[in-house]
PASEBA-1860 file (N, C-alpha, C; in nm, 3 decimals):
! residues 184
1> XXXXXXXX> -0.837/-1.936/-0.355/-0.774/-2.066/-0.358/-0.666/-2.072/-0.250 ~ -0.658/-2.197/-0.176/-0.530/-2.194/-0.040/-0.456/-2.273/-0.137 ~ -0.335/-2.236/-0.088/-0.178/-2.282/-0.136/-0.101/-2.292/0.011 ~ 0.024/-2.305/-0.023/0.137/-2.336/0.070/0.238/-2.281/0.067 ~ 0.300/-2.226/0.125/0.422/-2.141/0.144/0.520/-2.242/0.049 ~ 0.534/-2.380/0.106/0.642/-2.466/0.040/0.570/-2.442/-0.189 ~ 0.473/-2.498/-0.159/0.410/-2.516/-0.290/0.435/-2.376/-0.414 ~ 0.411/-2.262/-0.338/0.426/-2.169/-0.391/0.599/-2.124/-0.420
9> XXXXXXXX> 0.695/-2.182/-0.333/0.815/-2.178/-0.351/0.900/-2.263/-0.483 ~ 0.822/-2.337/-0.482/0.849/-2.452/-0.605/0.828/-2.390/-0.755 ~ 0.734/-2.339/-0.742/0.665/-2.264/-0.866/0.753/-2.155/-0.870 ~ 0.775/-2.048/-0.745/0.874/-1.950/-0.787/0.997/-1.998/-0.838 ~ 1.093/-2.104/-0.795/1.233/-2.153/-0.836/1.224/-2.215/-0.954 ~ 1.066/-2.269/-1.024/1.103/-2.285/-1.187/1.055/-2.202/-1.268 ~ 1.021/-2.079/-1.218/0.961/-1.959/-1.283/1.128/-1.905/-1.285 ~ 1.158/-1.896/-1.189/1.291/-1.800/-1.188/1.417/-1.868/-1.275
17> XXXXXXXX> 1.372/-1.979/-1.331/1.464/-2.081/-1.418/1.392/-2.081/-1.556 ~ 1.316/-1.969/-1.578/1.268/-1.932/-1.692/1.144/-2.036/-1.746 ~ 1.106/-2.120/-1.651/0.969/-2.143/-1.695/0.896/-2.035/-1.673 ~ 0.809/-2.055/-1.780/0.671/-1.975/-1.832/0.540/-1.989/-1.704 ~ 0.557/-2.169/-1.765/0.381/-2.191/-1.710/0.395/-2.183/-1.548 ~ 0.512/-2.182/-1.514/0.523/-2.165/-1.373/0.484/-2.011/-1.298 ~ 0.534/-1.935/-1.371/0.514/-1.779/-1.366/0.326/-1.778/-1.377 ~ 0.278/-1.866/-1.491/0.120/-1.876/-1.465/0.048/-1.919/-1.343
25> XXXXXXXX> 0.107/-2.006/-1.339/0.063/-2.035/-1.208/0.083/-1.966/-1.085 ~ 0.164/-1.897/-1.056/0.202/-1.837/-0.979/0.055/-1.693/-0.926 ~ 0.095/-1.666/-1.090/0.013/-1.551/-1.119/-0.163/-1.594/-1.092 ~ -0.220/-1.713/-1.157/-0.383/-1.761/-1.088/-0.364/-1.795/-0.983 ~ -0.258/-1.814/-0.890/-0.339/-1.830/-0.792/-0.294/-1.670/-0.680 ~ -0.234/-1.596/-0.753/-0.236/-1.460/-0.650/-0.281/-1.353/-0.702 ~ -0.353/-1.373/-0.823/-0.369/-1.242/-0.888/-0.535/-1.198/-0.790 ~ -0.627/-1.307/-0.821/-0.730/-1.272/-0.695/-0.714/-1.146/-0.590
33> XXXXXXXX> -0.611/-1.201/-0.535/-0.554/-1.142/-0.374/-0.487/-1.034/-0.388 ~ -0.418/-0.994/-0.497/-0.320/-0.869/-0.535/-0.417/-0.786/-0.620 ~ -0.547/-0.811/-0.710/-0.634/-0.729/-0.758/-0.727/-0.697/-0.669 ~ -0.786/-0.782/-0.514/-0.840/-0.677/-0.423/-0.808/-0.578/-0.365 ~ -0.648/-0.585/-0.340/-0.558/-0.545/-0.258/-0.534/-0.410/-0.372 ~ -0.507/-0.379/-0.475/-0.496/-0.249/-0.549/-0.589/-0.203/-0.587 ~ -0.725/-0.287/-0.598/-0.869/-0.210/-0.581/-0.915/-0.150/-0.489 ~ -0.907/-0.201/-0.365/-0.888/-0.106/-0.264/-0.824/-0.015/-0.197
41> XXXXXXXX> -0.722/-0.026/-0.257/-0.629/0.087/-0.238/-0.612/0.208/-0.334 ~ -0.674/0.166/-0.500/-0.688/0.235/-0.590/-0.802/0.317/-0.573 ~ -0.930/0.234/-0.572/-1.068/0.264/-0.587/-1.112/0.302/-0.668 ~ -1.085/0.231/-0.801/-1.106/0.233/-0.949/-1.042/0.080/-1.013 ~ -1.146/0.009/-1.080/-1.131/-0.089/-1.169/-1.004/-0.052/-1.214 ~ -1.004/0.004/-1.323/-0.966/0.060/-1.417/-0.803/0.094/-1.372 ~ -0.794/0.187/-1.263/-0.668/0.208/-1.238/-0.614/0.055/-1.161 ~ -0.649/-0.028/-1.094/-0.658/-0.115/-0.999/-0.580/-0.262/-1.161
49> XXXXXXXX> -0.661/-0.244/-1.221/-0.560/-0.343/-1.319/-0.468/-0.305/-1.384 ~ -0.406/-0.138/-1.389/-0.320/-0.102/-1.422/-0.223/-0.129/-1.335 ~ -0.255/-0.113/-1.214/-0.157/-0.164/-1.098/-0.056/-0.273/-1.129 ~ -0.197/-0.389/-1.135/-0.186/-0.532/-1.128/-0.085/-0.591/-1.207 ~ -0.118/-0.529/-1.338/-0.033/-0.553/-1.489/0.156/-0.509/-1.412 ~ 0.117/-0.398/-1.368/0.238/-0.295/-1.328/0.374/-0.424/-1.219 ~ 0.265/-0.476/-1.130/0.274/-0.549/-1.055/0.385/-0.683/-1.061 ~ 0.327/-0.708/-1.180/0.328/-0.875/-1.179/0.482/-0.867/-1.305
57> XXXXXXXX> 0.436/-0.754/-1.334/0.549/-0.738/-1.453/0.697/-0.678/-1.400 ~ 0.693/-0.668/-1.242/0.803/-0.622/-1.186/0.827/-0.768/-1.104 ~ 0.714/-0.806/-1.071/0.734/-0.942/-1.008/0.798/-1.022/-1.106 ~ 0.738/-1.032/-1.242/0.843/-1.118/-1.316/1.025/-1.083/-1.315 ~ 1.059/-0.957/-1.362/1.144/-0.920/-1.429/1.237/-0.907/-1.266 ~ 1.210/-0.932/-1.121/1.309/-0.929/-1.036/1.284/-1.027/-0.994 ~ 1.219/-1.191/-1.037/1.163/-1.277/-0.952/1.343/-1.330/-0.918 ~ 1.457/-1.381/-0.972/1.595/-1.387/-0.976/1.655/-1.308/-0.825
65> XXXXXXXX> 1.586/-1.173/-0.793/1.646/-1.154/-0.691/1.598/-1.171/-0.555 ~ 1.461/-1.258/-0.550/1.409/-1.306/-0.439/1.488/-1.428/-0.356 ~ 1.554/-1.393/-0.250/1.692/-1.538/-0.183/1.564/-1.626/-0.122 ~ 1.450/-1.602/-0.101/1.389/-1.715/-0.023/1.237/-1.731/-0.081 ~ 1.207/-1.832/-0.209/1.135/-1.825/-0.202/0.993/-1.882/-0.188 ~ 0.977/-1.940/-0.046/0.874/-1.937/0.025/0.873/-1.785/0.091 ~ 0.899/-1.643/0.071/0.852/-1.526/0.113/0.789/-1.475/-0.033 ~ 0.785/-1.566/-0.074/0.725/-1.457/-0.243/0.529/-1.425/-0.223
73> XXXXXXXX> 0.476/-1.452/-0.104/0.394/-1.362/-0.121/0.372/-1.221/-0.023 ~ 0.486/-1.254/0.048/0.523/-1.128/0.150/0.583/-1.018/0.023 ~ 0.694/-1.054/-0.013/0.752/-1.008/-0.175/0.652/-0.960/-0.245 ~ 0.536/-1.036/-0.311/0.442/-0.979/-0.388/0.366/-0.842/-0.343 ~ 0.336/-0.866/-0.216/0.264/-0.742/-0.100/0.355/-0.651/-0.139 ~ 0.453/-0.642/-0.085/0.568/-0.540/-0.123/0.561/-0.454/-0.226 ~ 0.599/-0.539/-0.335/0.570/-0.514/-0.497/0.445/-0.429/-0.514 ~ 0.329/-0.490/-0.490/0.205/-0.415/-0.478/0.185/-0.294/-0.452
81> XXXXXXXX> 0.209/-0.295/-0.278/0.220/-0.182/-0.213/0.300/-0.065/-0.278 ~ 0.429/-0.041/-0.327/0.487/0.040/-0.389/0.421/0.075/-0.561 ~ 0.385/0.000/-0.612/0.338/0.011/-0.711/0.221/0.089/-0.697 ~ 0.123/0.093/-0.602/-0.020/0.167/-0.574/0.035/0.306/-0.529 ~ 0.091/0.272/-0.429/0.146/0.410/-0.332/0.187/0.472/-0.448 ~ 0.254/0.465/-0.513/0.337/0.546/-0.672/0.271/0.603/-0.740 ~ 0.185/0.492/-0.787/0.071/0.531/-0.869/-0.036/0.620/-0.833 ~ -0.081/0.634/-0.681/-0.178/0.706/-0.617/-0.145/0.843/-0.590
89> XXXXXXXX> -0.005/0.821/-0.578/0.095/0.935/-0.565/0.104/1.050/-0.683 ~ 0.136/0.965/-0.751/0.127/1.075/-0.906/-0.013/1.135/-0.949 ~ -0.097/1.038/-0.956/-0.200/1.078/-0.972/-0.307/1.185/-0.871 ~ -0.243/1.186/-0.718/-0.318/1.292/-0.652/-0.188/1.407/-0.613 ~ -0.059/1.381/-0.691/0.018/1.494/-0.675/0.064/1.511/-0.550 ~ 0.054/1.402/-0.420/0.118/1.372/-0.261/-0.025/1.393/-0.222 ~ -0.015/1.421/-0.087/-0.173/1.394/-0.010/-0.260/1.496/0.019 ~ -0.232/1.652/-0.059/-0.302/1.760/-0.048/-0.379/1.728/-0.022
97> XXXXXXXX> -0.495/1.639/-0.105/-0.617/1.683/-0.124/-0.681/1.571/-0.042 ~ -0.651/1.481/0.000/-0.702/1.380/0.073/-0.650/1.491/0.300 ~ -0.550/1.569/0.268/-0.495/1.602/0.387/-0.589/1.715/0.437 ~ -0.639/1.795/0.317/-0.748/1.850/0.349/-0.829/1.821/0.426 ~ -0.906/1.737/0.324/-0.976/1.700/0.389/-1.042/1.658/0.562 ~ -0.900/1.530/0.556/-0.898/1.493/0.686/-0.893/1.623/0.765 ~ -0.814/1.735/0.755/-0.772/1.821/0.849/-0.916/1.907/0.891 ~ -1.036/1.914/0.768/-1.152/1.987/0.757/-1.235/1.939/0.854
105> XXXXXXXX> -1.222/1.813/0.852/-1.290/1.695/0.963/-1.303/1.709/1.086 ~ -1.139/1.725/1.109/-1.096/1.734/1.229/-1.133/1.858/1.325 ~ -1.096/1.951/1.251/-1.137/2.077/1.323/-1.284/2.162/1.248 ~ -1.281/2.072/1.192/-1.460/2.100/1.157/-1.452/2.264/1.071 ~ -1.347/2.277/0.944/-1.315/2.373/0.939/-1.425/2.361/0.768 ~ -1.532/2.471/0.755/-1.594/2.519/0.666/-1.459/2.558/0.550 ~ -1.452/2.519/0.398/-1.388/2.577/0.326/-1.373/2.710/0.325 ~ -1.521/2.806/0.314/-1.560/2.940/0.313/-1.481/2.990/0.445
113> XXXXXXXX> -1.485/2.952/0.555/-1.447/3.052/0.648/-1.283/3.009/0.638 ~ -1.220/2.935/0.562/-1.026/2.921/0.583/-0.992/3.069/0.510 ~ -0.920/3.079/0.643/-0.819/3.262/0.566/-0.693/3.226/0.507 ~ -0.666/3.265/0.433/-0.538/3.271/0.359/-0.415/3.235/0.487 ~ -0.423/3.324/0.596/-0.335/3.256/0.721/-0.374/3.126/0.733 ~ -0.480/3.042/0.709/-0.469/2.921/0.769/-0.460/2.821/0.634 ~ -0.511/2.910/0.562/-0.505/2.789/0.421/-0.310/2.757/0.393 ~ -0.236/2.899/0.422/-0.060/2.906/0.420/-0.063/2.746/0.532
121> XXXXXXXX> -0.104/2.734/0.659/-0.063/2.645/0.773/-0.128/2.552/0.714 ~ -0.213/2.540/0.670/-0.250/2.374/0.625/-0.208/2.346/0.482 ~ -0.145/2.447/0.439/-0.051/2.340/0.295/0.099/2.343/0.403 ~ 0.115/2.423/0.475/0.320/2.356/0.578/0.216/2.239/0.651 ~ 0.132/2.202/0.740/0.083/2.109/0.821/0.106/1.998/0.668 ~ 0.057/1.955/0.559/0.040/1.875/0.506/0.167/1.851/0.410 ~ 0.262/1.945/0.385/0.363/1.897/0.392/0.477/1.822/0.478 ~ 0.479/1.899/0.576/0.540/1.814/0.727/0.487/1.674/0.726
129> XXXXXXXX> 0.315/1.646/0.720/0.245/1.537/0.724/0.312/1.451/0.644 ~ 0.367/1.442/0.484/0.397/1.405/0.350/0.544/1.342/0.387 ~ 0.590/1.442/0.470/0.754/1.400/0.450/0.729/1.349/0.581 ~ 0.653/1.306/0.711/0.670/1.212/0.841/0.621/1.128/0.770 ~ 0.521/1.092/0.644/0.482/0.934/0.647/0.569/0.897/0.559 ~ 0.662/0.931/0.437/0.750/0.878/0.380/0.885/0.867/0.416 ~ 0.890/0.913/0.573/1.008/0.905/0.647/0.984/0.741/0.719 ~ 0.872/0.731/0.726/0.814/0.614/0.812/0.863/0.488/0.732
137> XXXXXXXX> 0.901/0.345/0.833/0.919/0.237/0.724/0.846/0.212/0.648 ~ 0.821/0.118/0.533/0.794/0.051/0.405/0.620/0.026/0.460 ~ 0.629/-0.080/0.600/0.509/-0.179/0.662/0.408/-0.047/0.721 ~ 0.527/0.046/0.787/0.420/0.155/0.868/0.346/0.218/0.768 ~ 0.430/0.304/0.623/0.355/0.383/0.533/0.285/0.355/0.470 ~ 0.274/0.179/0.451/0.168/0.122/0.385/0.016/0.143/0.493 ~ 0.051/0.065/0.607/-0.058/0.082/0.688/-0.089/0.209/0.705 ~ -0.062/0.296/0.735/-0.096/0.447/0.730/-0.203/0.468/0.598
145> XXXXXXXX> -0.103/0.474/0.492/-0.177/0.511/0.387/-0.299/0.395/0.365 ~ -0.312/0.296/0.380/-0.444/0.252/0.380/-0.547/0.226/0.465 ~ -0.523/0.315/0.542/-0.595/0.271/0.682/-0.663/0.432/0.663 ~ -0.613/0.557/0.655/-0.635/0.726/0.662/-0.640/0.744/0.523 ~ -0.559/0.726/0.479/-0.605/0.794/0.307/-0.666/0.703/0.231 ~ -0.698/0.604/0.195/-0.797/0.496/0.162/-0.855/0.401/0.248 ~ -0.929/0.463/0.367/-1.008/0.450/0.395/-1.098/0.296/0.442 ~ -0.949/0.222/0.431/-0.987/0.048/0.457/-0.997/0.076/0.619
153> XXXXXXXX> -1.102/-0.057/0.618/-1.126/-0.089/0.773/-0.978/-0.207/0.806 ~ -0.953/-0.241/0.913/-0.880/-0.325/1.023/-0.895/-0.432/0.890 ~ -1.041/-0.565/0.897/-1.012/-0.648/0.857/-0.981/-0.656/0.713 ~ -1.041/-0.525/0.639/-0.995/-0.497/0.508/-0.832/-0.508/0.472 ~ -0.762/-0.458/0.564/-0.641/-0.433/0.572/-0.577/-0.630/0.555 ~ -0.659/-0.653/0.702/-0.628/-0.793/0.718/-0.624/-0.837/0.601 ~ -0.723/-0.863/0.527/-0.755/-0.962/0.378/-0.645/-0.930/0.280 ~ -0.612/-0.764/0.298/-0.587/-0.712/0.128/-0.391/-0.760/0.163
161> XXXXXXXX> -0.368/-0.731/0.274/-0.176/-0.797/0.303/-0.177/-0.883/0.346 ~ -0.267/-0.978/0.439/-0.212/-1.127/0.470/-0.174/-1.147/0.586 ~ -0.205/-1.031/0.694/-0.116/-1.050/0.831/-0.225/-1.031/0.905 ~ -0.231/-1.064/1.088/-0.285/-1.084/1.161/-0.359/-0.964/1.206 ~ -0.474/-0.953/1.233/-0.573/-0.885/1.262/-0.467/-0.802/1.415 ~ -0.420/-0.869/1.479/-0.377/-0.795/1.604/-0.227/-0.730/1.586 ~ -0.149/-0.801/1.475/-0.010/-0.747/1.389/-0.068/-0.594/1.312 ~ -0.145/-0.605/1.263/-0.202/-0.478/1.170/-0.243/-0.406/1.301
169> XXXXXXXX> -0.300/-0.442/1.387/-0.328/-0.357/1.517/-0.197/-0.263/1.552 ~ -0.123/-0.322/1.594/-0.007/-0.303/1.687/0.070/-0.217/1.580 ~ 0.104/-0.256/1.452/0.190/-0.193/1.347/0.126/-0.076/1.335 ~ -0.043/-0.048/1.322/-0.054/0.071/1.293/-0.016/0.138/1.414 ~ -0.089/0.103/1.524/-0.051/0.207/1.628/0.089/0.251/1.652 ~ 0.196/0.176/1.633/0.349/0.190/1.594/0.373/0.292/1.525 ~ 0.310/0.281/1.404/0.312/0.407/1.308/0.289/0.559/1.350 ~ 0.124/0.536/1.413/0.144/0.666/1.443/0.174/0.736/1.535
177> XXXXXXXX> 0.247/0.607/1.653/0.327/0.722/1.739/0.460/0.771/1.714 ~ 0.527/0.691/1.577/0.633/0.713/1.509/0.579/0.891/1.471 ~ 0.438/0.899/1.383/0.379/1.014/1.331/0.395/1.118/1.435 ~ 0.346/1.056/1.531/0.330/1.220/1.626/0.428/1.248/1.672 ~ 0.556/1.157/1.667/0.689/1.235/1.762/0.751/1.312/1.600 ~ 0.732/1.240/1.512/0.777/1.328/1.388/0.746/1.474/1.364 ~ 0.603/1.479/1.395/0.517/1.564/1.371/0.528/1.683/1.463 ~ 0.562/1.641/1.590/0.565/1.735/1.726/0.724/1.800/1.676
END
């Protein structure tokens, strides 16, 4: 469903004045867009409406401290984004097992042949990795993490936050040259 930055602002300022049905509304017409957006970033139903619930229920309970709101679906992204990242977080314990991976990829490294010397360097490599992307801003660690560790394409990205196919360009690449001077 299309809405309006103004339209959607209206609804937030009598939601935030303790209407109800306003908060409903709010909620049909973004829940669509915020349940693709933690399904793909989740990659589970199941966890993906736990998100959502997670979501909307933080969106309610701080909607009061939003100063502008025609940004409440930049705000909502936000909300989202931290809520998944958290949640994805706890549940894979930081990015071991996804860092593996990638790293197995990369250097084309057989599980069977890693020696204890290299298995020690790729849990410090994937810690270093852990603490440069949560050193990174809010916009970069989101794009990072859904672009390398869940695995969304460009326009996926596009659909699931709302910003320009050539903005998501530029931000990621931002990111990871933020990554590699961290990293070096």
């Amino acid at each position: 469903m299309e809405y309006s930055f103004s339209y959607l602002a209206e609804y937030v300022k009598r939601a935030a004045n303790g209407d109800s049905n306003a908060f409903a509304e709010l909620y049909s017409l973004t829940y669509s867009k915020i349940y693709n957006y933690a399904r793909h970033y989740m990659k589970d139903d199941y966890l993906a409406e736990d998100a959502v619930q997670d979501i909307y229920i933080s969106a309610l309970k701080n909607l009061n401290k939003l100063n502008d709101p025609s940004l409440f679906i930049a705000w909502l992204n936000q909300i989202a984004f931290r809520v998944c990242f958290d949640m994805s977080k706890s549940r894979k314990q930081g990015y071991g097992e996804v860092s593996t991976d990638i790293m197995e990829e990369l250097g084309d490294i057989k599980s069977s042949e890693i020696t204890p010397e290299d298995s020690a360097f790729i849990k410090d490599e994937q810690s270093r990795l852990k603490e440069a992307i949560e050193a990174l801003p809010l916009n970069e660690r989101e794009l990072i993490t859904l672009r390398y560790f869940n695995d969304m394409k460009i326009d996926e990205i596009v659909n699931a936050i709302g910003i320009s196919k050539s903005t998501v360009k530029r931000q990621l690449n931002l990111a990871l040259e933020h990554l590699k001077r961290r990293m070096n």
